[in-house]
C-alpha positions as CSV (number, residue, x, y, z in Angstrom):
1,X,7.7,8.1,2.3
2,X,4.5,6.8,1.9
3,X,3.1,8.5,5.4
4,X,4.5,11.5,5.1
5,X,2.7,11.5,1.5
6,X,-0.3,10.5,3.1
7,X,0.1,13.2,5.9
8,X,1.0,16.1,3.3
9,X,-2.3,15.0,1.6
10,X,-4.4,14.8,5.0
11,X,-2.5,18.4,5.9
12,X,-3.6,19.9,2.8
13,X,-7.2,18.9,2.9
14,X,-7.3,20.0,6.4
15,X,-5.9,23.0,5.8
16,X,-8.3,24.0,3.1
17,X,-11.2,22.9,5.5
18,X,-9.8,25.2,8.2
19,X,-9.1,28.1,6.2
20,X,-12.7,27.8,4.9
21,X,-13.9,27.6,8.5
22,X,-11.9,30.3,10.1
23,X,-13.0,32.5,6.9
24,X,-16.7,32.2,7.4
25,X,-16.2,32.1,11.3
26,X,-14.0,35.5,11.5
27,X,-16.2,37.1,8.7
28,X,-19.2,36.2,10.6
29,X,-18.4,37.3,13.5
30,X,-17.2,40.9,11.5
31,X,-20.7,41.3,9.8
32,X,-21.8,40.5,13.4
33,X,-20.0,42.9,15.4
34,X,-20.3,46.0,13.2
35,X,-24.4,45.3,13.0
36,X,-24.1,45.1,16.7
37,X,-22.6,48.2,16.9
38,X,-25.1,50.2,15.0
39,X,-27.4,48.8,17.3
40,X,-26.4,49.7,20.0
41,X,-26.6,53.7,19.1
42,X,-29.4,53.0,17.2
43,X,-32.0,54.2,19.8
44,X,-30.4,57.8,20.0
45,X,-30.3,57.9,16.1
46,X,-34.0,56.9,15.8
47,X,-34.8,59.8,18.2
48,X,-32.6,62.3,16.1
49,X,-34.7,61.1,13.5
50,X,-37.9,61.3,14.5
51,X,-36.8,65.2,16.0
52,X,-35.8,66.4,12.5
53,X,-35.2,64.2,9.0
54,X,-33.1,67.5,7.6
55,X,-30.7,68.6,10.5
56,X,-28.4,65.8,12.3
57,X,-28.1,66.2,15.9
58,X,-25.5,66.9,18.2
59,X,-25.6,63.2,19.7
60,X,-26.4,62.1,16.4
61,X,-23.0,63.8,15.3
62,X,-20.8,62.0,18.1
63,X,-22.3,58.8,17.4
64,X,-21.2,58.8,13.9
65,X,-18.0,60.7,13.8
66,X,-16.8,59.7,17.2
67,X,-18.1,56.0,17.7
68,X,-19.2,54.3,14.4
69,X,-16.4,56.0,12.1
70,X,-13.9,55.7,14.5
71,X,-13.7,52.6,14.0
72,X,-10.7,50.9,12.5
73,X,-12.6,48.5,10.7
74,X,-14.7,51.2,9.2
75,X,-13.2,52.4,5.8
76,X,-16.3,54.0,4.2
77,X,-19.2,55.4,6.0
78,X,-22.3,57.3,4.5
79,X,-26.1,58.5,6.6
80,X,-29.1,58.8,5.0
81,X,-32.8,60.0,6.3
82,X,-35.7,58.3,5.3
83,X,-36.0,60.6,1.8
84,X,-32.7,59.2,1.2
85,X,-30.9,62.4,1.5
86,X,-27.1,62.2,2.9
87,X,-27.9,63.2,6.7
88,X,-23.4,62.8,7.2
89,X,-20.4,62.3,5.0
90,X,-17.2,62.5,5.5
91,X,-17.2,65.3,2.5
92,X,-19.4,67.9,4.0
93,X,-20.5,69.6,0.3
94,X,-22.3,66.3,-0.3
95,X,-24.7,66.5,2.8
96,X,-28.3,67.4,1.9
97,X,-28.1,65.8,-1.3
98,X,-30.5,63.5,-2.6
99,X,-29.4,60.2,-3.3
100,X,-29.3,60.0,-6.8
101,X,-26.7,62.6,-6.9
102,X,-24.7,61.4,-4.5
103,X,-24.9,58.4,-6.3
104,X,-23.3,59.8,-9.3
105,X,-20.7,61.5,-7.2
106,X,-20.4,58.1,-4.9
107,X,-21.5,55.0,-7.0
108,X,-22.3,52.7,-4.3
109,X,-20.3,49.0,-4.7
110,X,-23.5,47.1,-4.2
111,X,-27.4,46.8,-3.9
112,X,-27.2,46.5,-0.3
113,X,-29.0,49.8,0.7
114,X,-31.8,49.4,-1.8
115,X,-32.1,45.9,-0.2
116,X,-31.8,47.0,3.3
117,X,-34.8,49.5,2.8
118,X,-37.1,47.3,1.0
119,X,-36.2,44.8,3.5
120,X,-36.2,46.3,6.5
121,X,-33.6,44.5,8.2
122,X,-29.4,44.5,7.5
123,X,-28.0,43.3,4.2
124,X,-24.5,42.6,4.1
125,X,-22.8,42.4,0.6
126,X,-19.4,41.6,-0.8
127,X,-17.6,44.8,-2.7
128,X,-16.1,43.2,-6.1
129,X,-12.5,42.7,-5.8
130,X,-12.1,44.6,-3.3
131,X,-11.5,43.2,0.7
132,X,-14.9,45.1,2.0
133,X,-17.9,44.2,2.8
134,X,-20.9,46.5,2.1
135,X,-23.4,46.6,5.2
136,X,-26.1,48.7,5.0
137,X,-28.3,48.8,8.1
138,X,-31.8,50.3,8.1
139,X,-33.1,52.4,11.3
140,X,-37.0,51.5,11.3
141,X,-39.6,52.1,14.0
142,X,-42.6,49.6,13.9
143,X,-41.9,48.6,10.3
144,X,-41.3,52.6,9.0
145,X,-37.7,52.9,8.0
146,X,-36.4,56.5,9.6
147,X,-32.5,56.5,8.3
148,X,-29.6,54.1,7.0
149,X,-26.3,54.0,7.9
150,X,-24.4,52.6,4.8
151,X,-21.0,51.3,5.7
152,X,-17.9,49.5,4.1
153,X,-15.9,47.7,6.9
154,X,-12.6,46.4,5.8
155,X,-11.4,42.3,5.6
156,X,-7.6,43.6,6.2
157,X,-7.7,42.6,10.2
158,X,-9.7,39.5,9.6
159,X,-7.2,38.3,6.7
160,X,-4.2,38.9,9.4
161,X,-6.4,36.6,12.0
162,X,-7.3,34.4,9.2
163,X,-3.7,34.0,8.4
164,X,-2.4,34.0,12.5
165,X,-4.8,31.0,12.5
166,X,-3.8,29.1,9.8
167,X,0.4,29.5,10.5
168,X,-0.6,27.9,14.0
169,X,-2.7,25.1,12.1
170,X,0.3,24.2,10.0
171,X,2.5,24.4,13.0
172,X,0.1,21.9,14.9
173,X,-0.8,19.7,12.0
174,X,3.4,19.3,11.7
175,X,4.0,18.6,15.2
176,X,0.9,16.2,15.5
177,X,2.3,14.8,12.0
178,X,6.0,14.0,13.5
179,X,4.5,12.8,17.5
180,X,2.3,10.6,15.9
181,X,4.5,9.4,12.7
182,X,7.8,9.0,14.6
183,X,6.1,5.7,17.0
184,X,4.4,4.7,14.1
185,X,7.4,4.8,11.8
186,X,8.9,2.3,14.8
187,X,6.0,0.8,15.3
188,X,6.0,-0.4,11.9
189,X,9.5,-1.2,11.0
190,X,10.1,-3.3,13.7
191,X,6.1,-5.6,13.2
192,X,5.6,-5.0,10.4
193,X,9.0,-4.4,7.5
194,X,11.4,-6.4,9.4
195,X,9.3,-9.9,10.0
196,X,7.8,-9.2,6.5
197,X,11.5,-8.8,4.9
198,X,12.4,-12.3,7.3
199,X,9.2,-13.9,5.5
200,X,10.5,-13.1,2.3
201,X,14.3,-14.0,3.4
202,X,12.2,-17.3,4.5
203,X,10.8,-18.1,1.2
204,X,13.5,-17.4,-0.9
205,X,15.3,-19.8,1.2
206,X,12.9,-22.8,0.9
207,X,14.3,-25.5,-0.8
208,X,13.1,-28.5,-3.5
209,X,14.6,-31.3,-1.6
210,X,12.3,-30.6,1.5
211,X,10.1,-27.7,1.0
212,X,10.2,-26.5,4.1
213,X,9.7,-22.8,5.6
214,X,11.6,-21.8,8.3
215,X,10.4,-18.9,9.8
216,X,9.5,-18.7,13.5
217,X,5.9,-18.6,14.2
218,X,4.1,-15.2,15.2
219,X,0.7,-14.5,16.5
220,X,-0.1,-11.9,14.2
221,X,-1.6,-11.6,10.6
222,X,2.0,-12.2,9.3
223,X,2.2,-15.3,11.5
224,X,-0.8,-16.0,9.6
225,X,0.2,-15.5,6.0
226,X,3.1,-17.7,6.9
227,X,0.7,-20.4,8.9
228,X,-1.1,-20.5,5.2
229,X,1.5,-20.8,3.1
230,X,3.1,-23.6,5.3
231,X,0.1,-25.6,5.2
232,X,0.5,-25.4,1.2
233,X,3.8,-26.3,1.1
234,X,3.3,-29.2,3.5
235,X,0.4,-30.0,1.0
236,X,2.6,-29.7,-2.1
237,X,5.2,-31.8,-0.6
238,X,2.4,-34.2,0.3
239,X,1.4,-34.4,-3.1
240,X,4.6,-34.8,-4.5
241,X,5.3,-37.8,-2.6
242,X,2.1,-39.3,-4.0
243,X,3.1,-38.4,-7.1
244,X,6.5,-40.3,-6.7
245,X,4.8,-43.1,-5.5
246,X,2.3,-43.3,-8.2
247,X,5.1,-42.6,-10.8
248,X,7.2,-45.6,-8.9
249,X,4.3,-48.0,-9.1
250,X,3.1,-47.2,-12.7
251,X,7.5,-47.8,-13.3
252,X,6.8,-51.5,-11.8
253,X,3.7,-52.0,-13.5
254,X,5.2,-51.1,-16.8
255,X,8.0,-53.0,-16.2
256,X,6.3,-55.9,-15.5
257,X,4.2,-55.5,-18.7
258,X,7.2,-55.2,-20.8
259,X,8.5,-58.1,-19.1
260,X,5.5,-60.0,-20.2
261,X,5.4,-58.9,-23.5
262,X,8.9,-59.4,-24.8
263,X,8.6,-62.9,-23.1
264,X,5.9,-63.8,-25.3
265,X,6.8,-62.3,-28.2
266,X,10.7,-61.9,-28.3
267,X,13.2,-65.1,-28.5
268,X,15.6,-65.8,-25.7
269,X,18.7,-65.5,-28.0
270,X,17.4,-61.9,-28.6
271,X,18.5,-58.9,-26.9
272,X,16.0,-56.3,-26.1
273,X,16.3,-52.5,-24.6
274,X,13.4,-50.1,-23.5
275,X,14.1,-46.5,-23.3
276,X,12.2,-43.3,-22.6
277,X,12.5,-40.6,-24.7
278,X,15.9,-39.5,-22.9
279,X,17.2,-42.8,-23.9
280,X,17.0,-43.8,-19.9
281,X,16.6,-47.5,-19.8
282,X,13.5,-48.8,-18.6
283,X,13.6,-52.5,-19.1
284,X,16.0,-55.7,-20.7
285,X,15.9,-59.0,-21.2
286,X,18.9,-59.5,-20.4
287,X,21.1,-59.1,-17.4
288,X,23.5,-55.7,-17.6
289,X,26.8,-55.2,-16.3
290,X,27.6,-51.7,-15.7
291,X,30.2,-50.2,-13.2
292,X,27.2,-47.5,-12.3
293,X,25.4,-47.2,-9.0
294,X,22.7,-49.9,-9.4
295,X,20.4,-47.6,-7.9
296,X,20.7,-45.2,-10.4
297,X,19.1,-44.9,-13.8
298,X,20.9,-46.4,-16.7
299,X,21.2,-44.5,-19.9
300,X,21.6,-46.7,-23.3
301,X,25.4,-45.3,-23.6
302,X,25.7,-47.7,-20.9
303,X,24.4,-51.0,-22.0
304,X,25.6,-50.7,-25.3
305,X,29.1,-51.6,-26.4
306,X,31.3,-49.8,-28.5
307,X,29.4,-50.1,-32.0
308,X,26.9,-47.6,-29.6
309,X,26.9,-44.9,-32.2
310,X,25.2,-46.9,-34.7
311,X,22.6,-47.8,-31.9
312,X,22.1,-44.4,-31.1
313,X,21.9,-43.0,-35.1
314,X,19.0,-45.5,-35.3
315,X,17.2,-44.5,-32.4
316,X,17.2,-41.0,-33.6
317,X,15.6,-42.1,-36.8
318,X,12.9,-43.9,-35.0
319,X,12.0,-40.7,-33.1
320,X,11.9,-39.4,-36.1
321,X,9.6,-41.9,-38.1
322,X,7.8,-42.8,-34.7
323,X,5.3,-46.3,-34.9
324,X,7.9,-47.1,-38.0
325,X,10.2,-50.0,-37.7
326,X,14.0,-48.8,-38.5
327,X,17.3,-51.1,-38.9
328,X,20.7,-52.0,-39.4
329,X,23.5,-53.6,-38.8
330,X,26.2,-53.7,-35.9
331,X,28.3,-55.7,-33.4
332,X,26.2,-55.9,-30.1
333,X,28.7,-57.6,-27.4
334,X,30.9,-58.7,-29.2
335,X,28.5,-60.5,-31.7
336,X,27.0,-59.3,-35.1
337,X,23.3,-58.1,-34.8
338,X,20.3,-56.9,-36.7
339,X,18.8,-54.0,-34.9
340,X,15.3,-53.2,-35.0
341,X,14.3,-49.9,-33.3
342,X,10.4,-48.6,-33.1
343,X,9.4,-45.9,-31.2
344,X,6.2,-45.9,-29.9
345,X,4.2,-42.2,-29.7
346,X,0.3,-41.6,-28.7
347,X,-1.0,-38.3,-27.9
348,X,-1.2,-37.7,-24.5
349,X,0.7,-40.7,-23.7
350,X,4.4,-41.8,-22.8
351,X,7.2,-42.3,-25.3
352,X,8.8,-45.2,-25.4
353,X,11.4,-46.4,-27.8
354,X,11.9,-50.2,-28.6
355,X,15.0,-51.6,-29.7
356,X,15.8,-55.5,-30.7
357,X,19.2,-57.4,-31.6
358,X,18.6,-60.1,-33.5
359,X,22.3,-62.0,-33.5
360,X,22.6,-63.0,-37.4
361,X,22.7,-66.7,-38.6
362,X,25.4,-68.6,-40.6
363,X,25.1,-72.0,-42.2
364,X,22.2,-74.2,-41.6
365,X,20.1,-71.2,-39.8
366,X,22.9,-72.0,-36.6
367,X,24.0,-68.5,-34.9
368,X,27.2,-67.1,-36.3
């Protein structure tokens, strides 16, 4: 769609840029021909002329009624002397008359014989609305103007050869349109659509686990693109490795830090838990028996025993009080407990919850 847009565009641009070229061509070449003409008898009207300004002459009288307004493209035709009086007319009752009154009985379309006389030399003017053009052609020997033939030759065959010219244009511009869109059209559907629509089939397919493009290599700007954007995904991937082993070492250097602390500061007949802020445990004190894969994460729902919902109701309202101590009472294997939850928030850093049993005492200060 889009070339044949683009070719309907081109076509019409070309087509006005013809149209204007064959017009000023063809209407060039029809002011040309009839001054040419006139031209040519010009030498036997000159003589006529010079002979008499008042009578025409025989020869005269071919030449114009036999030659010049014989012509097809010859619609209007008028001869004057060099009084400006009408030498010939196609209305004989005009002939003698001075050129004001024939003026009045003829209005001339244009200025083109007042032009031509103080000019000396052809003027050619458009008639108004009409498909003429005014030529008026002065007869002058060694600057004297002698006669004018005033003429109005008619647009009507140049039109027809104007519009001839542009039907084979559009016929041509068509068939160039179709011989050179049809391999194109082929050309690019099968390098350029199809390995672009693999490309995208390519990338829609790439997947998180590996990130990975499969798309066979080209050596083309496509090939390119997809060159690039390999590199970047091979990049990404790279980084995300380094990002899991940064995220695994800070995991063993917080653990390790936790491990110190709670040694130092937590008794051995206490139970303490670490959780992020999904509740996945990160560290104990203790050792944990769970039926889970031990290389997966541990959630607190499996640590804690079956008092758990008390566990987790105060863990929710230590995220909501965060750096506040919370507590209560439960039964933490099998043994009543004092839990102490606090959970630790900084801006811009981690959240991590921590949460202490403390087994209660009977007696003398003895465990229960």
């Amino acid at each position: 769609m889009w070339f044949l847009g683009i070719g309907a565009y081109v076509m019409f641009l070309g087509g006005i840029f013809y149209y204007n070229l064959f017009k000023w061509t063809f209407d060039e070449k029809l002011k040309q021909e009839a001054i040419d003409m006139v031209r040519v008898y010009a030498p036997t009207l000159i003589k006529g002329l010079t002979k008499s300004q008042y009578a025409i002459s025989f020869d005269e009288f071919d030449i114009i009624t036999k030659g010049i307004a014989k012509d097809e493209r010859v619609a209007w035709l008028v001869y004057l002397n060099r009084f400006g009086e009408v030498r010939w007319f196609k209305d004989p009752s005009v002939i003698g008359k001075p050129f004001d009154e024939f003026s009045k009985l003829q209005p001339p379309p244009t200025d083109a014989i007042e032009q031509a006389y103080l000019s000396k030399t052809p003027r050619v003017r458009a008639v108004p609305k009409q498909p003429f053009y005014e030529i008026a052609i002065p007869l002058a020997v060694r600057g004297d103007v002698m006669g004018i033939i005033d003429m109005q030759v008619s647009r009507h065959g140049v039109e027809s050869i104007i519009s001839k010219a542009m039907q084979k244009y559009v016929i041509g511009a068509i068939g160039v349109l179709f011989l050179i869109g049809i391999p194109l059209y082929f050309f690019m559907h099968h390098f350029v659509i199809n390995p672009l629509l693999v490309l995208r089939d390519a990338i829609e397919a790439i997947s998180f686990k590996n990130l990975e493009l499969k798309f066979t290599a080209r050596k083309d700007e496509i090939g390119d693109i997809a060159n690039v954007f390999d590199i970047f995904l091979r990049k990404v991937k790279a980084e995300l490795a380094n990002v899991q082993v940064r995220e695994k070492q800070r995991g063993v250097a917080e653990q390790r830090w936790w491990q110190s602390i709670l040694q130092a500061i937590v008794s051995k007949s206490h139970h303490a838990i670490v959780v992020d802020e999904d509740n996945t445990v990160l560290y104990t004190n203790f050792q944990v028996t769970a039926t889970v894969d031990p290389s997966a994460k541990l959630h607190l729902l499996d640590v804690v025993d079956n008092q758990q919902q008390d566990v987790l109701r105060l863990v929710g309202v230590a995220l909501d009080r965060p750096n506040q101590v919370v507590e209560t009472d439960t039964v933490f294997r099998q043994e009543p407990c004092h839990v102490r939850a606090v959970h630790l928030e900084e801006e811009g850093e981690l959240r991590r919850t921590l949460i202490l049993f403390e087994p209660k005492r009977t007696g003398a200060g003895m465990p229960a």
